[in-house]
C-alpha positions in Angstrom: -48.5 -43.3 -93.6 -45.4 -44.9 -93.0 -44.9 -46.6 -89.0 -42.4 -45.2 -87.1 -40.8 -43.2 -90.2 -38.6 -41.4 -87.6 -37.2 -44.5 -85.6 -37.7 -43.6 -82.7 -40.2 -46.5 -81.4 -37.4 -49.1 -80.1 -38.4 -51.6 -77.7 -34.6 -53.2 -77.7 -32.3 -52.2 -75.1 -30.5 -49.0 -75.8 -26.6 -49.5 -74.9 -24.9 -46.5 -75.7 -25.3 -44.0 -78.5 -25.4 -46.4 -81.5 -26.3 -50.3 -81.4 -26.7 -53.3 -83.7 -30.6 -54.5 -84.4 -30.1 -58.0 -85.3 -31.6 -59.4 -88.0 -35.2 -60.6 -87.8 -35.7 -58.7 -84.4 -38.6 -56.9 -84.2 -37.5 -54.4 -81.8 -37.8 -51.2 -84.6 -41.7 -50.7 -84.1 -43.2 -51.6 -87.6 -40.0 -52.5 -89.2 -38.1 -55.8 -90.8 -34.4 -56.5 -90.7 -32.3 -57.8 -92.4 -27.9 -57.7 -92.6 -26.5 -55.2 -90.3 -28.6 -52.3 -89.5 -27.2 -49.8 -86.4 -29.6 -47.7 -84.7 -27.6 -44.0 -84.2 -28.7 -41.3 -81.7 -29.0 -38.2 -83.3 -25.7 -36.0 -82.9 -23.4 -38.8 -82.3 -19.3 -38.1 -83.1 -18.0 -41.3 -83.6 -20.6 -41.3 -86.8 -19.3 -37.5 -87.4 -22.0 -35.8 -85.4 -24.8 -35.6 -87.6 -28.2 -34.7 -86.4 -31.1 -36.9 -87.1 -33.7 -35.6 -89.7 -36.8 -35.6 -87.1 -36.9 -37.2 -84.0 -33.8 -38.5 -81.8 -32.3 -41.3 -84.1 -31.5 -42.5 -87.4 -30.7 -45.9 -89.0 -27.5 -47.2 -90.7 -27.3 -49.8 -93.3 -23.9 -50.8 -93.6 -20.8 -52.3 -92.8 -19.1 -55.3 -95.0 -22.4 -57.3 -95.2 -24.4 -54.2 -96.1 -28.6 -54.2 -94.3 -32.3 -53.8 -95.7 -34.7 -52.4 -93.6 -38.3 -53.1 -94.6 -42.0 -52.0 -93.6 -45.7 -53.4 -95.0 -47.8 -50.3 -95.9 -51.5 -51.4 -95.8 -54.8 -49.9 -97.2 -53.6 -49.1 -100.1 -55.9 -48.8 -103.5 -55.0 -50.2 -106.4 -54.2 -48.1 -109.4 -53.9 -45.1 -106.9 -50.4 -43.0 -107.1 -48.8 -42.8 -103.7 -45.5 -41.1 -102.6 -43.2 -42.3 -100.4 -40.4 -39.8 -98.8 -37.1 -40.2 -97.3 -34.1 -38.6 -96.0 -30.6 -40.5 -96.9 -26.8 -39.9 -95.9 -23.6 -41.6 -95.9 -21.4 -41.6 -92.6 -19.0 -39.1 -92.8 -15.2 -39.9 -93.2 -15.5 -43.5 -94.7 -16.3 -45.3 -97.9 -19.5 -44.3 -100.0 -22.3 -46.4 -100.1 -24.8 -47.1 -102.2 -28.5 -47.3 -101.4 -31.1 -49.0 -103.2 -35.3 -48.6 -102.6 -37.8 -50.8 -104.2 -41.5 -51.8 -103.3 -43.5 -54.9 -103.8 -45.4 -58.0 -102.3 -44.1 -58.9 -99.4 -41.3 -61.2 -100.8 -38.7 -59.4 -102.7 -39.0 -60.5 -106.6 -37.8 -59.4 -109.8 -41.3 -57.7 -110.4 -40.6 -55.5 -107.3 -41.0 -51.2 -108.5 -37.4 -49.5 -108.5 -38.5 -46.1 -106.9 -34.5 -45.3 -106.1 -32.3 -47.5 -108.5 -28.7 -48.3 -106.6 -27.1 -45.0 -106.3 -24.1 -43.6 -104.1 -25.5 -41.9 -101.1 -24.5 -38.1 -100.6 -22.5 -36.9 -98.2 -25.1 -34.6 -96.4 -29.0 -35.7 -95.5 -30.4 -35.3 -98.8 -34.0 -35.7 -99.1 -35.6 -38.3 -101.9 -38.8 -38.3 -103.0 -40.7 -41.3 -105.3 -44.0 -41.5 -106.9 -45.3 -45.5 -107.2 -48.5 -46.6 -108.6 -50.2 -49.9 -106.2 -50.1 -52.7 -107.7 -52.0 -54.3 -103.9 -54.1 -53.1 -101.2 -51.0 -54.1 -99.5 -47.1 -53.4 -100.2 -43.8 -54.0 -98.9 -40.9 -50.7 -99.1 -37.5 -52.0 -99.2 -34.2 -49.8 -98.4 -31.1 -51.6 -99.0 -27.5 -51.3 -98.7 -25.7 -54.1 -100.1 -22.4 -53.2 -97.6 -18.5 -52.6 -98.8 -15.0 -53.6 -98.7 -14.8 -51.8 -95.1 -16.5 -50.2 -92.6 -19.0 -47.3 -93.4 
């Protein structure tokens, strides 16, 4: 079971309906970041209203320098199939992005599993499931946005 799948466990200060997470804080309960990664309240307009999947926010990977948000899954067994689920969506009104989701030890390597090779992200919350086999009792999922020409 993923921590805080829903992102809803903050423990940052919450200035208005959307706010930067810097990278490295550890304010998103159970998650890494990296780049630029926004934390939206669900229904927001100035991200064109969309309503978060479950809970009361959602995260955005984007901008020019692009974000990776990453979380450790523990107690894994090796050799055992797992799935991992998620919901993805681009902000409405600006340039596509592209999304990427790989797991692996706990530094990103060229051994890492693709379970989501880069692809452009849909318009609409589209949900995206992968199947991965452990390779360690412990494993690292990465989503990643590497970011555009312009705002997104």
């Amino acid at each position: 079971m993923i921590t805080n799948g829903n992102f809803n466990e903050y423990t940052g200060s919450e200035t208005g309906a959307f706010y930067d997470i810097p990278a490295g804080s550890t304010t998103l309960t159970g998650w890494a970041i990296e780049g630029n990664v926004v934390r939206i309240q669900s229904g927001t307009s100035s991200w064109g209203s969309p309503p978060a999947v479950a809970g009361t926010h959602f995260i955005a990977l984007h901008n020019t320098q692009g974000g990776t948000i990453s979380i450790t899954v523990n107690g894994l067994v090796v050799g055992h199939a797992y799935m991992l689920l998620w919901y993805e969506r681009d902000r409405a009104s600006n340039a596509a992005r592209t999304l990427s989701v790989t797991t692996g030890n706990t530094q990103a390597t060229s051994a890492d599993i693709t379970l989501s090779a880069s692809h452009t992200v849909p318009d609409d919350w589209t949900q995206v499931v992968a199947v991965f086999t452990a390779t360690a009792s412990s494993m690292v999922a990465r989503f990643h946005c590497p970011g555009g020409n312009t705002d997104g």
